[in-house]
C-alpha positions as CSV (number, residue, x, y, z in Angstrom):
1,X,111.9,188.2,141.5
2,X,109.8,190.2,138.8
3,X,112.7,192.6,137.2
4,X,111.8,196.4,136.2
5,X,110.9,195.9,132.7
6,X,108.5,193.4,133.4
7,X,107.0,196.2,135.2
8,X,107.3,198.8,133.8
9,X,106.0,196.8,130.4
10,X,103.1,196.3,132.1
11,X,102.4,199.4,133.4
12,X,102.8,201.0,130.0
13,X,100.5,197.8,128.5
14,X,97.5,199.8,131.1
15,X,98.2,203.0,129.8
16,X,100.7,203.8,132.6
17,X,102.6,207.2,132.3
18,X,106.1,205.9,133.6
19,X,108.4,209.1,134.6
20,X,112.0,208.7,134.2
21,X,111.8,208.5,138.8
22,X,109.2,206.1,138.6
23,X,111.6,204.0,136.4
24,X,114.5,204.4,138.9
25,X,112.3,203.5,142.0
26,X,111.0,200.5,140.5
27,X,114.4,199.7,139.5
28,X,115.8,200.4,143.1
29,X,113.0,198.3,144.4
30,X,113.8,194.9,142.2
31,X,117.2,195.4,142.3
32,X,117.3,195.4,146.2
33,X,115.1,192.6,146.3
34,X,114.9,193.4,150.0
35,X,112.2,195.5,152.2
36,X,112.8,198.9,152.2
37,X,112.0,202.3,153.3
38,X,111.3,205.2,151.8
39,X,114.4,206.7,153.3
40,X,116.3,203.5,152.1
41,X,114.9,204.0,148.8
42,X,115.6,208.0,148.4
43,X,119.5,206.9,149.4
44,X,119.8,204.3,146.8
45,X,118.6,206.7,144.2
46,X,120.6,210.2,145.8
47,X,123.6,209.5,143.2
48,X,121.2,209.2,140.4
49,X,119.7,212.1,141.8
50,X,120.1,214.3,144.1
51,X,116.8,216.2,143.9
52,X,114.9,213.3,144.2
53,X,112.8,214.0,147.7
54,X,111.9,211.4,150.2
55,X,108.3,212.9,149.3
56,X,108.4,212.6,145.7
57,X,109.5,208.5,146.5
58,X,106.4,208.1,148.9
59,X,104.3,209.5,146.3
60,X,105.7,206.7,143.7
61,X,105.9,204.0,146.2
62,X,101.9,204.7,147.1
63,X,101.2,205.5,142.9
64,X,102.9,201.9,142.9
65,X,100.9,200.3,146.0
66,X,97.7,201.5,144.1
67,X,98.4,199.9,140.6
68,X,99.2,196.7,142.6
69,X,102.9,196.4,141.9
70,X,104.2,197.2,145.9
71,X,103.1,196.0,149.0
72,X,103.8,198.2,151.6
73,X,103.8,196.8,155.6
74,X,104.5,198.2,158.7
75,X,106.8,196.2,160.8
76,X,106.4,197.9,164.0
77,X,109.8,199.1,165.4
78,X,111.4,198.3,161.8
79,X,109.0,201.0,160.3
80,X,107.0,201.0,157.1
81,X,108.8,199.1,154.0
82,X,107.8,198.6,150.6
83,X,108.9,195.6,148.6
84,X,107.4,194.5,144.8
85,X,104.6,191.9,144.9
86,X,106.3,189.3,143.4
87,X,105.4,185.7,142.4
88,X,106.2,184.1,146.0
89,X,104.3,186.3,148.5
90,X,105.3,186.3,151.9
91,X,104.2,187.6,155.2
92,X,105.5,188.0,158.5
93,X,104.8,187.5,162.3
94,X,106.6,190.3,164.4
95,X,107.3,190.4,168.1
96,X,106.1,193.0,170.2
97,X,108.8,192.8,172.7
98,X,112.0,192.0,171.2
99,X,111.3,193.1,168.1
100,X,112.5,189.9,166.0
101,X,110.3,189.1,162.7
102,X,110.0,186.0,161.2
103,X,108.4,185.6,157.7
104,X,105.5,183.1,157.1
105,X,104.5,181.4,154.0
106,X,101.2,183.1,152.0
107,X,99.1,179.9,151.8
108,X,98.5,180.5,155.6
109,X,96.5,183.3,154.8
110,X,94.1,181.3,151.9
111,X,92.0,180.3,154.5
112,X,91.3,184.2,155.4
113,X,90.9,184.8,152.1
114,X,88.4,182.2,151.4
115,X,86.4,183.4,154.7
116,X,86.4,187.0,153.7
117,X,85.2,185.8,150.2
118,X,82.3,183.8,151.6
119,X,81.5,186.0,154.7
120,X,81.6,189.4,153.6
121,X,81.3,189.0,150.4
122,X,84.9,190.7,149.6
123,X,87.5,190.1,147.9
124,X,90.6,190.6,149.9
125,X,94.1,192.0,148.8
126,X,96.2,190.2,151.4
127,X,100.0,191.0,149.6
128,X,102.8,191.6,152.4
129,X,101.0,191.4,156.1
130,X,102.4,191.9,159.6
131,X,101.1,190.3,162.4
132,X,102.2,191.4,165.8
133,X,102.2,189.5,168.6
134,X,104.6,187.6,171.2
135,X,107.7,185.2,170.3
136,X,108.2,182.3,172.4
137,X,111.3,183.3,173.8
138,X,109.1,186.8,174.8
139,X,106.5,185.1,177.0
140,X,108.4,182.4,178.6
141,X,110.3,185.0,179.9
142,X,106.9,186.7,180.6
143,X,108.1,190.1,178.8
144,X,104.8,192.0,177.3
145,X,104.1,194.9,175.2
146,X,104.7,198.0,177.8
């Protein structure tokens, strides 16, 4: 996992202003190591500070997601989470029905990659992806989506 003064070295290396809630968010985020929400994020960081809105953490988390340090993902039923990019991306397939998420390696999507590259002539940001579907379990028991 990348730690926070990587980051926030190399934000300030681009000319990144880094507020003193930035810091703490980024810090939250590595130490955690885990997906979270914005919620999950705001309660890690209530004791540093209280004042600290969920909006003012969805406004770092997205100032974050822009400069290419966060991937954010919706899982479906688990909601929107936010994890760093780090050096082993991962994705993950999510059920529909039951709900249960398993993550998937990122050279699965190279081939996508490649195919947007060559196709559309686009160069794709493919960090932290969900991809919703059916498990096994799900439609041998012939559950669907409603």
């Amino acid at each position: 996992m990348v730690c926070a003064e990587t980051i926030v070295e190399r934000l300030r290396a681009q000319g990144e202003r880094l507020t003193v809630q930035r810091q703490w968010v980024i810090e939250a985020l590595c130490a955690s190591g885990e997906h979270l929400t914005v919620q999950q994020v705001q309660q890690l960081l209530a004791e540093r500070s209280p004042a600290l809105t969920e909006t003012t953490v969805y406004r770092i988390l997205q100032w974050l997601k822009e400069r290419g340090v966060v991937a954010q993902t919706d899982l479906g039923q688990s909601g929107v989470v936010y994890q760093i990019i780090d050096r082993e991306p991962h994705h993950h397939l999510v059920c529909l029905s039951c709900g249960q998420i398993v993550e998937l390696d990122d050279d699965l999507m190279e081939g996508l990659r490649a195919r947007l590259r060559q196709r559309y002539d686009f160069e794709p940001r493919i960090d932290h992806m969900a991809i919703f579907g059916l498990c096994r379990a799900c439609r041998e028991r012939g559950s669907d989506t409603d």
